[in-house]
C-alpha positions in Angstrom: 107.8 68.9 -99.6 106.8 68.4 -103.2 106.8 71.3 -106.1 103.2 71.9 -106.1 103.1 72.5 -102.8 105.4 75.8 -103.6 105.3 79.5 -105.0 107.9 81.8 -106.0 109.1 84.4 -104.4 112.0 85.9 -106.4 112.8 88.4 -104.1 117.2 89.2 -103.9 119.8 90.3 -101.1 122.1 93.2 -102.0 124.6 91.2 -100.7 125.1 89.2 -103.2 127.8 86.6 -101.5 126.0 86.8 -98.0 122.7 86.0 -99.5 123.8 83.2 -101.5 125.6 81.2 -98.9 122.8 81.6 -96.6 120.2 80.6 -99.7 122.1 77.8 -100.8 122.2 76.2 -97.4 118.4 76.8 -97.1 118.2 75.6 -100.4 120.0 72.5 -99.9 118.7 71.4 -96.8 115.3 71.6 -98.1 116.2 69.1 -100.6 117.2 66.8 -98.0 119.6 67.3 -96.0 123.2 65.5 -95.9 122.5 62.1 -95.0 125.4 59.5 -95.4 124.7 57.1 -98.2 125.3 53.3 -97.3 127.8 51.7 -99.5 125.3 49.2 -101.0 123.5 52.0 -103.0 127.0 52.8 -104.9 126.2 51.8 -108.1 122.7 52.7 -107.8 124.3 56.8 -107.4 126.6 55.9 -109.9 124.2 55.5 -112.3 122.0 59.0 -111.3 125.4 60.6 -112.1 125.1 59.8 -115.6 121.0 60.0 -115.5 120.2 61.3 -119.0 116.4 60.6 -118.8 115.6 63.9 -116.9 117.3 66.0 -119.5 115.7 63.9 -122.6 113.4 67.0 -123.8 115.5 68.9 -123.5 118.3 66.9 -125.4 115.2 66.1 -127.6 114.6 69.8 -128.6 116.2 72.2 -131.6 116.6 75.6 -131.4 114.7 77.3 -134.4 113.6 73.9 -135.6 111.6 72.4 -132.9 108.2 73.9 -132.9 105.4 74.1 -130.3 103.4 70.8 -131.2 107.3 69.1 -131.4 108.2 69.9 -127.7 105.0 70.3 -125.7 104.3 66.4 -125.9 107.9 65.5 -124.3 107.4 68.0 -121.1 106.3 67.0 -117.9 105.8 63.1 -119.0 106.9 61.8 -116.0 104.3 61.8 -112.5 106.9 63.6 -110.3 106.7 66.4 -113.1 105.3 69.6 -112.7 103.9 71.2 -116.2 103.7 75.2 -116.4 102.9 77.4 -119.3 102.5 80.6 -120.5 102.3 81.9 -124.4 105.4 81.8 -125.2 107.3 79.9 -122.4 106.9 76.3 -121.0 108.7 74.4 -118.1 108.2 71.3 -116.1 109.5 70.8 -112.5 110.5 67.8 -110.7 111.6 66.4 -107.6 112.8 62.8 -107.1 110.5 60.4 -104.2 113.1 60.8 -101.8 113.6 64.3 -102.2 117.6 64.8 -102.8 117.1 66.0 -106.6 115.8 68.4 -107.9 115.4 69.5 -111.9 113.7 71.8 -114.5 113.3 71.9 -118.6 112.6 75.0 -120.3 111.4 75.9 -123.7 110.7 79.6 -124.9 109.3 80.0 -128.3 109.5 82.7 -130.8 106.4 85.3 -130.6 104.9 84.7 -133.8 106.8 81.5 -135.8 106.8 79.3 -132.3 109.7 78.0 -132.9 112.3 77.1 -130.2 114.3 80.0 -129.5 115.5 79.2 -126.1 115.8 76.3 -124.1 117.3 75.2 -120.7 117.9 72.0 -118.7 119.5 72.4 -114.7 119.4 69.9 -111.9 120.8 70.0 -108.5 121.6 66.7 -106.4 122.3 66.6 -102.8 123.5 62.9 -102.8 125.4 61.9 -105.8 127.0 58.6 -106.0 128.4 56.8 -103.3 129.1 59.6 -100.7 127.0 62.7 -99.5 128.0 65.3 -102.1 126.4 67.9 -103.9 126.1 68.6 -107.5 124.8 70.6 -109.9 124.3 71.0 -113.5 122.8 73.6 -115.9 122.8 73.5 -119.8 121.4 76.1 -122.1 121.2 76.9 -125.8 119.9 80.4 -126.7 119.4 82.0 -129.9 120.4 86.0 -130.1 118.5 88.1 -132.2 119.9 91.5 -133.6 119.8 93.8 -130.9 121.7 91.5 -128.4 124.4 90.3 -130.9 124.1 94.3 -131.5 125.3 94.6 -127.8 127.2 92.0 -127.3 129.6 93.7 -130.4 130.0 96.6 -128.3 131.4 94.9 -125.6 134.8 94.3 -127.6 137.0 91.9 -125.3 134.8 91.1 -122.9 132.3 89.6 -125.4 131.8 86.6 -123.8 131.2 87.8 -120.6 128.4 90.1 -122.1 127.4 86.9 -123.7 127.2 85.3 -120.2 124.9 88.2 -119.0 122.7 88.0 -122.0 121.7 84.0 -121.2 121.5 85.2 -117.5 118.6 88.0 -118.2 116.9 85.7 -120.6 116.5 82.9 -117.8 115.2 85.1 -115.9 113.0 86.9 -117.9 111.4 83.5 -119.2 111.3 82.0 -115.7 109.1 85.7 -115.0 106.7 84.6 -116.8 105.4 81.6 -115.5 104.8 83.7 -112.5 103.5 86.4 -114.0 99.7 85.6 -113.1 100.2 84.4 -109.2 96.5 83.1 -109.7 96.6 81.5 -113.1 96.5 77.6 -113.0 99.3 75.8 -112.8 101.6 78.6 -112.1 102.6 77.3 -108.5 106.6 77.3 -109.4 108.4 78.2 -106.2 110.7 75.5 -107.0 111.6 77.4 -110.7 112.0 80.4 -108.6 114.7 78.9 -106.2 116.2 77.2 -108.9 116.9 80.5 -111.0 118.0 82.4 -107.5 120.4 79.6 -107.4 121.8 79.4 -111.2 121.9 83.3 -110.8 123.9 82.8 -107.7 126.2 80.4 -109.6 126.5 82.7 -112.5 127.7 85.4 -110.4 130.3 83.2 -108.5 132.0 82.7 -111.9 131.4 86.0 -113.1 133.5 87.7 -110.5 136.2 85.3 -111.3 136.3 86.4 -114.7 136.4 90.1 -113.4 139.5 89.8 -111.1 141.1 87.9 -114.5 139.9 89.1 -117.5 142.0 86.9 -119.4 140.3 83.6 -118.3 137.3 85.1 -120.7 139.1 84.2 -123.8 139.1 80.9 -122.5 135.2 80.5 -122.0 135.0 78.8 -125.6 137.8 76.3 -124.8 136.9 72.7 -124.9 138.0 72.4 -121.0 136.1 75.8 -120.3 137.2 77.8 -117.0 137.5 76.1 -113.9 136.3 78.1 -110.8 135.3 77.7 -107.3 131.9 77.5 -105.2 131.2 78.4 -101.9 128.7 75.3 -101.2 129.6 73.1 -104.3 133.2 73.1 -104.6 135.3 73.0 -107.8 133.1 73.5 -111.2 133.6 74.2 -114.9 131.6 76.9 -117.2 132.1 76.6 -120.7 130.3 79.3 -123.4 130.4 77.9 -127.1 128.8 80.3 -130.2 128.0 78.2 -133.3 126.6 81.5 -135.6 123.9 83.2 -133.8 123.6 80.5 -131.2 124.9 80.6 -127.8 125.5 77.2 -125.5 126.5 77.1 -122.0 127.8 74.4 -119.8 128.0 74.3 -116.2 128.7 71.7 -114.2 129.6 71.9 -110.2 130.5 69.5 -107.3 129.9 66.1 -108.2 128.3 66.6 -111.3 131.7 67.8 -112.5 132.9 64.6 -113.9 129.7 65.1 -116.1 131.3 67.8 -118.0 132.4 65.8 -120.9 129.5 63.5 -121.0 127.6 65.4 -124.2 129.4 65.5 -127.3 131.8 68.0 -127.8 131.2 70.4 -130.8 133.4 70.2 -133.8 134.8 74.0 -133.8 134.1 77.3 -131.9 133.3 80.2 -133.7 133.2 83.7 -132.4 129.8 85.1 -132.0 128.5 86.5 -135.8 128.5 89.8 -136.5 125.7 91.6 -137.8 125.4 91.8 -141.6 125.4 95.5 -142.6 122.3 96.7 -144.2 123.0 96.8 -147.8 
């Protein structure tokens, strides 16, 4: 089944944990299944593992510097690629020929300067390298305007928790709006929808970790980030890093993990800024 041929649903289970493992296997066997990969193709998955070209606009864009006309001519490039739009939010979807990956890219711009304000990257593989395994990856960079740095402050010690939240509710918000018009061209993104449910899922998965041990928040911003545990993807990593106003997170799960140090690490962590008092 190919991403245009979907819609999204968005629709959530009170049961967070039930739903999820039910979802993901859903999820996962649409994408393919769990074939056994022959031995021959090794170095063929070895080198999707470290498959950079699906996350080049994003790599590609800047938050506040990238404008519109700078990023709209890198999305959906390639023919398996899905382009979706709305004023202030773009995305393209793809899926791989044989159907075991799975990927998004997307932008959201400022209302009125258009400049990148938020951007996101995740892809989720059902046969990375040489053996059956799953994997998953998400990467965002977000920046917060006054009101959320305003509540993040409040939040004292579990600041980057709230932080977490924040870039949670903003995925979703901007993935809300490529659906927002069920009828509008091009706005035939189930695939966007699933993949949010299931970076949502994730989120909450490390979130309740950091609930039952508050103390592994003040280790979100270390260079190794927190190590936690998923119910269909095994061991994983989040990492939250604040450079001023701008928030990145990391994820990596399953076999993707190894992928965690592929990006440059940043030079130093700072603690999210403060707002200035008015003067």
């Amino acid at each position: 089944m190919r991403v245009t041929d979907l819609r999204v649903g968005g629709r959530q289970s009170k049961d967070a944990t039930f739903a999820f493992g039910a979802f993901a296997i859903i999820l996962l066997c649409w994408l393919g299944g769990c074939s056994v990969i022959s031995p021959e193709a090794g170095m063929q998955q070895k080198a999707r593992l470290y498959d950079k070209d699906l996350s080049a606009a994003y790599d590609q864009t800047k938050i506040k510097k990238s404008l519109t006309l700078d990023v709209l001519p890198k999305m959906g490039r390639s023919k398996d690629e899905l382009l979706s739009q709305s004023e202030s939010v773009v995305a393209s979807l793809g899926q791989s020929k044989d159907g075991y990956k799975t990927w998004f890219t997307m932008v959201a711009f400022h209302e009125y300067e258009l400049s990148v304000v938020r951007k996101y990257f995740f892809v989720v593989d059902e046969r990375v390298h040489n053996r059956a395994r799953r994997g998953l990856r998400f990467d965002c960079e977000t920046l917060l305007d006054k009101e959320e740095l305003d509540n993040i402050r409040v939040a004292k010690g579990a600041r980057q928790v709230a932080v977490l939240k924040n870039v949670l509710d903003n995925l979703q918000k901007d993935a809300a709006e490529l659906v927002g018009d069920v009828n509008a061209p091009g706005q035939d993104n189930r695939m966007l929808d699933i993949s949010v449910m299931l970076i949502k899922q994730v989120f909450e998965t490390a979130l309740l970790d950091l609930d039952r041990s508050p103390a592994l928040a003040t280790k979100l911003s270390d260079p190794n980030g927190v190590e936690f545990d998923h119910l269909n993807f095994g061991a994983g990593k989040i990492r939250v890093q604040t450079e001023g106003n701008t928030v990145i997170v990391k994820i990596r799960l399953g076999a993707l993990l190894p992928t965690f140090d592929e990006l440059e690490e940043m030079g130093s962590v700072e603690q999210v800024t403060q707002p200035a008092k008015d003067e």
